[in-house]
Residue frames relative to the residue before (quaternion, step in Angstrom):
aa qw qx qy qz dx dy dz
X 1.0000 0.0000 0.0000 0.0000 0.00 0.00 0.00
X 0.6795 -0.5102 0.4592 0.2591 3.53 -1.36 0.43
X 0.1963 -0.7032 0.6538 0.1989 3.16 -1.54 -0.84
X 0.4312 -0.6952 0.5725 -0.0544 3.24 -1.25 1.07
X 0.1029 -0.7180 0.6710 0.1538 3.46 -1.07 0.74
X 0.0212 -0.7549 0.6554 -0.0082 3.48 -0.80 1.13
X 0.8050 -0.2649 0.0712 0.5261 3.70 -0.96 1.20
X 0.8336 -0.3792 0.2235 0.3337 3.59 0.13 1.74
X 0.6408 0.3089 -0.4359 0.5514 3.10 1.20 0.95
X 0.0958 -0.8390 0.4240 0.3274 3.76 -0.99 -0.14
X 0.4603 -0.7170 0.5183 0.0741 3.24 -1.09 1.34
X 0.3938 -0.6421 0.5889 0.2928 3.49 -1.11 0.51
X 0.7891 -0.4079 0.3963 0.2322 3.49 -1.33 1.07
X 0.6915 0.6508 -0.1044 0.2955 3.30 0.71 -1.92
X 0.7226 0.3917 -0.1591 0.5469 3.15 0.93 -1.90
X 0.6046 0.4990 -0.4249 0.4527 3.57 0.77 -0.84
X 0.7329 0.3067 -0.3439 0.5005 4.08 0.16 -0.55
X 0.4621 0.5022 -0.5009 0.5324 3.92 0.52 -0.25
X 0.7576 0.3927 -0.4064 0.3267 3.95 -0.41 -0.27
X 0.5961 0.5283 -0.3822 0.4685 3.23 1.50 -0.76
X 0.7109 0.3786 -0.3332 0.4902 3.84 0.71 0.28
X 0.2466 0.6947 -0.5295 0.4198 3.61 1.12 0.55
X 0.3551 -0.6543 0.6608 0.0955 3.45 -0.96 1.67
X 0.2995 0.6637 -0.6839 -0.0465 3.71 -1.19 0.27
X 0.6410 -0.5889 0.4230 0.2519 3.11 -1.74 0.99
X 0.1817 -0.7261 0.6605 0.0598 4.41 -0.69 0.36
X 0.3044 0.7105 -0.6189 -0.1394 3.42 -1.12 0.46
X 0.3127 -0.7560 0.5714 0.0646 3.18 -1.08 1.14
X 0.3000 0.7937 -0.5285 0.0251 3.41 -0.56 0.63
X 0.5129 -0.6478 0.4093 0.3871 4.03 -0.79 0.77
X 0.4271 -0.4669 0.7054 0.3193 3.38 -1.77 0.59
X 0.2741 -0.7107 0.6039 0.2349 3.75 -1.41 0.85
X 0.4278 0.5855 -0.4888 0.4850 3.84 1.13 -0.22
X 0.7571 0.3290 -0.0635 0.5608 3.79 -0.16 -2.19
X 0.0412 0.7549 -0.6365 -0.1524 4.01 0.04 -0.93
X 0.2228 0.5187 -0.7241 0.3963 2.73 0.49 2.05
X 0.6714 -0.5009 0.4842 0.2528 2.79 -2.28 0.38
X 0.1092 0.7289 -0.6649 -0.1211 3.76 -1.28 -0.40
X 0.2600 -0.7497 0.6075 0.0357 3.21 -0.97 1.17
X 0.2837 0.8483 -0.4446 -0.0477 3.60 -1.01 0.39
X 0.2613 -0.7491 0.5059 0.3385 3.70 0.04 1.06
X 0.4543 -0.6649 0.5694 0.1656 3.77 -1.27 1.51
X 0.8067 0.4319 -0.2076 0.3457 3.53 0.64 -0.21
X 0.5852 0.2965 -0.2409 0.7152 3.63 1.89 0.43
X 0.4105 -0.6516 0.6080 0.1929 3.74 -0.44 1.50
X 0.8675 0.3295 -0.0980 0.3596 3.34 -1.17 0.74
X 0.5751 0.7010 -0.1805 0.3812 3.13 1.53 -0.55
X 0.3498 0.8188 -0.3106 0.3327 3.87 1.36 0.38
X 0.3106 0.6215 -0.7174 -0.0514 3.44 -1.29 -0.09
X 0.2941 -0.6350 0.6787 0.2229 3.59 -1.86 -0.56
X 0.3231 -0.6808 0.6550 0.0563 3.23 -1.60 0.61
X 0.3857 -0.5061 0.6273 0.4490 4.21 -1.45 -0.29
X 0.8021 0.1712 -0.3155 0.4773 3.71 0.49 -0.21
X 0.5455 -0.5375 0.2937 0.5721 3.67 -1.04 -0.75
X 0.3604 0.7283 -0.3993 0.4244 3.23 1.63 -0.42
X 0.6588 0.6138 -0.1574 0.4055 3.35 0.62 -0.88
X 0.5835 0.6523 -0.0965 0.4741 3.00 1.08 -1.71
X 0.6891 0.5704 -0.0458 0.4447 3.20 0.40 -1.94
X 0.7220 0.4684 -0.2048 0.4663 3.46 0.71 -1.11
X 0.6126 0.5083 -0.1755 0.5792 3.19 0.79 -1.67
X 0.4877 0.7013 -0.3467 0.3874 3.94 0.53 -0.63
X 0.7781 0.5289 0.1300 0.3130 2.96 0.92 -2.42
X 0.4701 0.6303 -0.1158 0.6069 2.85 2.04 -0.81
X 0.8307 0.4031 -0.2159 0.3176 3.25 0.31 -1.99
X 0.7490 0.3569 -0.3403 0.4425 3.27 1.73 -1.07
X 0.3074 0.5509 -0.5589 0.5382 4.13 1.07 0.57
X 0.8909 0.1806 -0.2513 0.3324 3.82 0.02 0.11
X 0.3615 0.3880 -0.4930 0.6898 3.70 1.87 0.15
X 0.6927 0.1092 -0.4588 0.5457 4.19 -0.93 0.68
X 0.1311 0.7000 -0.6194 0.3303 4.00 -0.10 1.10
X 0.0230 0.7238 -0.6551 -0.2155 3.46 0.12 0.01
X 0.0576 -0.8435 0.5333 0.0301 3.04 -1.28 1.05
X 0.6963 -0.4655 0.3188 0.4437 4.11 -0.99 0.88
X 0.0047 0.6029 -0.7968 0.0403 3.61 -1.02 1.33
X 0.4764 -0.3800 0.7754 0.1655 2.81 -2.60 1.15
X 0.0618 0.7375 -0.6609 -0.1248 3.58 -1.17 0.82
X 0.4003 -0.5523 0.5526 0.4789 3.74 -0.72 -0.06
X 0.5132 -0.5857 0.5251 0.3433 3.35 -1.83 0.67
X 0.4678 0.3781 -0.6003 0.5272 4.04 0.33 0.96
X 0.7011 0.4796 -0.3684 0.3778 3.60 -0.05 -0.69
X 0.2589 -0.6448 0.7045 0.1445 3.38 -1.87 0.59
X 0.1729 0.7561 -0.5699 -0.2714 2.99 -1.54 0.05
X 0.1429 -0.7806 0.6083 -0.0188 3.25 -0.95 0.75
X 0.5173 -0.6950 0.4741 0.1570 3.50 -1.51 1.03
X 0.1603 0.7754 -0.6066 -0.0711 3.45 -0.43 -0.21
X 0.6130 -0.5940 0.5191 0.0428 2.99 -1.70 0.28
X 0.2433 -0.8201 0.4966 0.1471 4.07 -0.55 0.45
């Protein structure tokens, strides 16, 4: 496999397609008051949305967890490293 420059580092091909097969649990279950949906992956704090259907739900879900792996700007101190890695 190749390699890839991703925001000024370079990443191996590999790790980047390995995540797209990452299993993660979803529950989705209906408010009986509102019978709306809520969706929430139990294993990424914060990781939630809802929908009016579950379809909805599910989508909106899909979204939330395309933007909880965002990499986002850190302040490091100049002792500190950071570096990405990969599971």
């Amino acid at each position: 496999m190749g390699s890839k420059q991703v925001t000024g580092a370079w990443t191996d091909v590999s790790s980047l397609v390995m995540i797209g097969f990452m299993k993660l649990r979803l529950i989705v279950e209906q408010d009986p008051e509102t019978g709306r949906y809520s969706s929430v992956f139990p294993e990424l704090p914060g990781c939630a949305s809802a929908g009016d259907t579950e379809e909805e739900a599910i989508a909106n879900a899909k979204e939330a967890l395309d933007l909880w792996f965002e990499p986002t700007d850190i302040t490091v101190a100049a002792s500190a490293k950071l570096i990405e890695v990969t599971a």
